[in-house]
Residue, then its C-alpha position, 0 to 999 in steps of 0.5 A: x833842133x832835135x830829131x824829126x819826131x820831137x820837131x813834129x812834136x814841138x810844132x804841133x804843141x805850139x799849134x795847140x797852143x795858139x789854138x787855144x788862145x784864139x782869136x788873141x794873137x800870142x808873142x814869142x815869150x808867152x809860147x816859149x813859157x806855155x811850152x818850157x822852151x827858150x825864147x829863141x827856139x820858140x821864135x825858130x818854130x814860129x817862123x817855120x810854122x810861118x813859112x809853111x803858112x800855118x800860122x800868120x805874124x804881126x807886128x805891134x811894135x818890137x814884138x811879134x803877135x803869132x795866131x793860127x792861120x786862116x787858111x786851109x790846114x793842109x797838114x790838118x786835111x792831109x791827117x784826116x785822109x781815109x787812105x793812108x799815104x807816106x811820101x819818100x824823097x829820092x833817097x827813102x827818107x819819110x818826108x810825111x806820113x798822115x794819122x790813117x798810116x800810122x793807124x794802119x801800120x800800128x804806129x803810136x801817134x807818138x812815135x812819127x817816122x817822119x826824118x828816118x830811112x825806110x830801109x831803117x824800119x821794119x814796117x809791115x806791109x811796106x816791107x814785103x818784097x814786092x813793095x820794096x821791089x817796086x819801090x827800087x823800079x821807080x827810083x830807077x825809072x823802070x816800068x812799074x805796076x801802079x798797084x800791088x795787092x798784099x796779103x798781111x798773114x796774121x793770126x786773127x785772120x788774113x788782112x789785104x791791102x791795095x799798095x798804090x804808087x805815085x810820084x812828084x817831081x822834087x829837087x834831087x829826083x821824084x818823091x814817091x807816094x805810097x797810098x795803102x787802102x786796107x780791101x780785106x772787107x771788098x774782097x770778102x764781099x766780092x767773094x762772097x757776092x761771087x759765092x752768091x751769084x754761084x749758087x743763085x744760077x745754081x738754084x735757078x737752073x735747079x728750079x721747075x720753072x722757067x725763070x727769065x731776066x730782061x732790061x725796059x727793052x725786053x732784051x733778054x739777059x738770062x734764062x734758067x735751064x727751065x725756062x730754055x725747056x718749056x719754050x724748047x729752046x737748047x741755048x739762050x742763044x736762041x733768043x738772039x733774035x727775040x724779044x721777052x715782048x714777044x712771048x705774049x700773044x699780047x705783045x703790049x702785055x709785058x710792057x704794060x707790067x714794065x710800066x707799072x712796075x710792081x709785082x703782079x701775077x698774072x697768065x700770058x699765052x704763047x703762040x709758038x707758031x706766030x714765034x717760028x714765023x716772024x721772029x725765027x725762033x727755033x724751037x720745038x713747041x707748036x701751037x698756042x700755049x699757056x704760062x702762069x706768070x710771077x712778074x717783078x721789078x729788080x730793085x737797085x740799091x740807089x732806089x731809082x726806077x729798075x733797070x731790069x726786070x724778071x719772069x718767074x713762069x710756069x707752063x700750065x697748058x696741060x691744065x688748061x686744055x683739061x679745064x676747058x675739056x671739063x668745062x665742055x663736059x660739065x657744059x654738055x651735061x648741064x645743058x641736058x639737065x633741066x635746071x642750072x648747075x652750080x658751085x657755091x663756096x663759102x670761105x673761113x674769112x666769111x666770103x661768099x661767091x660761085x666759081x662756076x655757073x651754068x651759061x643757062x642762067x640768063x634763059x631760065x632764071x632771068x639773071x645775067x650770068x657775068x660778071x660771076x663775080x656777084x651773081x650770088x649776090x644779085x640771085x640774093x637779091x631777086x629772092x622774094x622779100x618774105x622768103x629772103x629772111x629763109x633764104x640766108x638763114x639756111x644758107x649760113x646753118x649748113x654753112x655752119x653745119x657744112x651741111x646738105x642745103x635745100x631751099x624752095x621759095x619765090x624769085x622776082x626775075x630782074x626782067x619782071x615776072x616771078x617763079x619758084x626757085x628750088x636749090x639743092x646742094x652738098x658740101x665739101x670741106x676743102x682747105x680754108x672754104x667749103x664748096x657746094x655742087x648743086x643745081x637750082x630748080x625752076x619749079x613754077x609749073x609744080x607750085x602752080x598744079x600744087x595750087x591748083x590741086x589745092x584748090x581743086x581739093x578745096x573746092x571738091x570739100x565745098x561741093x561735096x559738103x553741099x551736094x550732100x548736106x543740101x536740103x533737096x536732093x540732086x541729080x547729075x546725069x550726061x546725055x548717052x547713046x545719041x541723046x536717047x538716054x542719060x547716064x547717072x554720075x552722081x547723086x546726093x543723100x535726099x536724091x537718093x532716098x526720094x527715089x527709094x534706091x541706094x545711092x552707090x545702086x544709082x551712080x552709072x546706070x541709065x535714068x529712062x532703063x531704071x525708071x521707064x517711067x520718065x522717058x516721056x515726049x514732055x521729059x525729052x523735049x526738055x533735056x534737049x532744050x537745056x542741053x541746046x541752049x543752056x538755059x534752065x527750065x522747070x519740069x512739070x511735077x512727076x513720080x519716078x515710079x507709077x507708085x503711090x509710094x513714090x512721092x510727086x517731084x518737081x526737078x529745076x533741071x540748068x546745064x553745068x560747065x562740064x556738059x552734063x546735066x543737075x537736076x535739083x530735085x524738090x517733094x511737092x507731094x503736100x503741096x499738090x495735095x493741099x491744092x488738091x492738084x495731085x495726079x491733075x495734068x493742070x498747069x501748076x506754081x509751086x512757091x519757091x521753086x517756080x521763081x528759079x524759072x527764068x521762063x515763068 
């Protein structure tokens, strides 16, 4: 036969070739003709192949049928191996190579080394010195290192490589295996990853806030600078003997965000004080503080559930003793002022809502103040039906116009029960909302003294508009000086022209000063029966002055509501002197008048 590389090279022709024509098993004459070789060495490589268990023989007859071997393909699966590996016999020599070597070493698929010495080659890699050192230790029986790291310096950039050895015990010494896996890619990734790692503990020492990993347990894994700072600690050793579970107040807090496992922001509180007690943790911190905290699952590349998680916290205690100092002021001042104060937004998604509402509310509105996140829209819905319509439309015009608003109208409270509702307030333009500072107003007793005084208006015109159109004159008085006297407090038009007086001369003066002659025994008597017992009477005809000019008047005198007297005031003079009763002391009916008499 010829040299190693054309022996391969025939055997793997004549596999191709009975490939191809299987399952039809192939004589010797057929593969010496598809190859171009002689019968005979066409039968040597058969029976080679055969022995190796590449191809299987049967007879039929005198010939001999070769095909393919059924079985595993070792030097087929050996070709195909990621790494790439050459075995040496105790003497150097290459007794197998697979295509990942000769890929890797730069080797055409033509040109095997397969049969040469490797002392004869100048392959790279395996020819550095370090190889070649470790390769003479283990024909020597030496101690050995199992692996080498070469670097292979190029002008496209270094490559790397993982040179391992093994060794088969063989006939004549051990056959070593050299195993070359090219790492340049691992290593640049370690590097880089190291790079990584670096500057996140650089960014997360250089980061404001606390930032603290931990496993399910709530063992603690790493803490920033920061976070060492705001629980005033001087090492991660400190947390030795503390668990991230116990930073809450809440220990069930941080667990709870374990087994949910999603990222959630939310606020935890710490009390330093309970830490230093039961947990020794020594730090600087005292009493009760406040965090903001970002919580989230470390994601693992396989997708399984996390095995670490982190906090990302912010100490906001300052602010929140400010906000319930604010909160106690604005408490202190809301309380004092007679409605209830509130804030109002209006944001740019066209949500609507209050952030802070007086704890009043409940007492002077009737409204539940909790839970605030709807207690704009359960005020909305207490206002009246035929004001609602008012109501929205003003609130979406200054919203529009960020506008000072105002608003009066009526609320039916939840409770039942209504009352006026009067709101005002002003506006700021803050970044994607508009908040309104205002109060609202109960001003039921307003509406309802405005009612009244409308009414009392109303009635004053219709009084006023009879009193003074009425066909017969009218007189008020009120009893003075023990009853002695009556004091005029009004009088109308006719009254007035009866008894020969200017109105505006009458009103405040003495009725029995101005005419003498009424204060009679009969007049008298009458005033304080009326006044005693409220009911009306009729008084006899008189003149006001002993004068013939003054007309003979007969007075239906009733007590009013208010305690004074109305004398309604009618000329009888024609009537007398038809009857011809004028200046007669006789009893007398006068049609009309006397059937107001209730006595008669």
């Amino acid at each position: 036969m010829d040299d190693p590389i054309t022996r391969h090279q025939t055997a793997a022709r004549i596999l191709d070739l009975l490939a191809e024509q299987a399952p039809r098993p192939v004589p010797i004459r057929a593969v010496a003709g598809g190859l171009g070789i002689d019968r005979r060495t066409a039968a040597k490589y058969l029976d080679l192949l055969a022995q190796r268990g590449d191809v299987t023989m049967q007879r039929f007859g005198q010939k001999k049928l070769y095909r393919p071997s059924r079985r595993v393909p070792l030097g087929r699966v050996f070709d195909r191996l990621r790494h790439a590996i050459m075995i040496l016999d105790a003497e150097l020599e290459i007794r197998m190579v697979n295509a990942s070597l000769l890929d890797t070493l730069g080797i055409p698929p033509g040109r095997s080394p397969v049969g040469t010495r490797l002392d004869d080659l100048d392959l790279p890699i395996l020819g550095e010195p370090a190889v070649r050192e470790t390769i003479g230790q283990i024909r020597r029986g030496l101690p050995h290192s199992p692996e080498l790291q070469v670097v292979e310096r190029g002008g496209d950039g270094d490559r790397i490589f993982l040179v391992e050895f093994e060794t088969l015990d063989a006939p004549g010494g051990p056959d070593i295996v050299i195993s070359l896996r090219e790492i340049t890619a691992l290593r640049r990734a370690e590097s880089d990853l190291a790079d990584t790692e670096r500057k996140m503990a650089t960014l997360f020492d250089s980061l404001p806030n606390g930032v603290i990993l931990f496993d399910g347990g709530g063992a603690i894994t790493y803490a920033n600078r920061a976070a060492l700072r705001v629980l005033g600690l001087h090492s991660v050793a400190d947390l030795r003997n503390a668990s991230v579970f116990d930073i809450a107040c809440y220990r069930d807090r941080l667990p709870s965000l374990v087994r949910a496992g999603r990222l959630t922001e939310t606020e935890l509180a710490c009390d330093f004080d309970k830490l230093g007690r039961e947990r020794g943790l020594e730090t600087t911190r005292f009493g009760v503080a406040y965090f903001e905290v970002v919580f989230t699952p470390i994601r693992t590349e396989s997708g399984g559930p996390p095995r670490e998680y982190a906090i990302l916290f912010k100490d906001i205690t300052a602010r929140r003793r400010a906000e319930r100092e604010l909160k106690e002021r604005l408490q202190g001042i809301s309380t004092n002022l007679p409605g209830i104060v509130y804030q109002f937004y209006a944001r740019d998604t066209g949500e609507w809502g209050v952030y802070y509402v007086d704890e009043r509310s409940d007492e002077i509105l009737g409204l539940a103040r909790e839970p605030l996140k709807d207690w704009f829209q359960r005020l909305t819905a207490c206002i009246a039906p035929e004001d609602r319509e008012e109501w929205e439309d003003s609130i979406h015009d200054v919203v529009r116009r960020v506008a000072p608003w105002h608003f009066e109208g009526l609320m039916v409270r939840p409770g039942g029960g209504e009352m006026f509702l009067r709101g005002i307030s002003k506006p700021i333009r803050l970044q994607g909302e508009i908040v309104f500072n205002g109060i609202f107003f109960d001003i039921t007793d307003r509406k309802r003294a405005e009612e009244a005084l409308t009414e009392s208006h109303f009635l004053e015109m219709r009084y006023r508009s009879f009193f003074e159109d009425a066909c017969n004159g009218v007189l008020i008085y009120r009893p003075v000086a023990g009853g002695g006297d009556l004091l005029i407090t009004d009088v109308n038009r006719v009254a007035a022209d009866l008894l020969r007086v200017d109105r505006a001369d009458l009103i405040g003066l003495r009725l029995f000063e101005v005419f003498p002659e009424m204060a009679t025994p009969e007049v008298r008597g009458l005033v304080g029966r009326v006044l005693a017992t409220g009911r009306p009477e009729v008084a006899r005809p008189a003149r006001y002055r002993d004068r013939d000019d003054f007309p003979w008047i007969s007075r239906y005198v009733f007590r009013l509501p208010s305690g004074e007297l109305a004398s309604f005031m009618i000329d009888v003079s024609e009537a007398l002197e038809e009857d011809g009763m004028a200046g007669a002391g006789a009893p007398f009916r006068i049609a009309g008048l006397h059937d107001l008499d209730p006595t008669a």
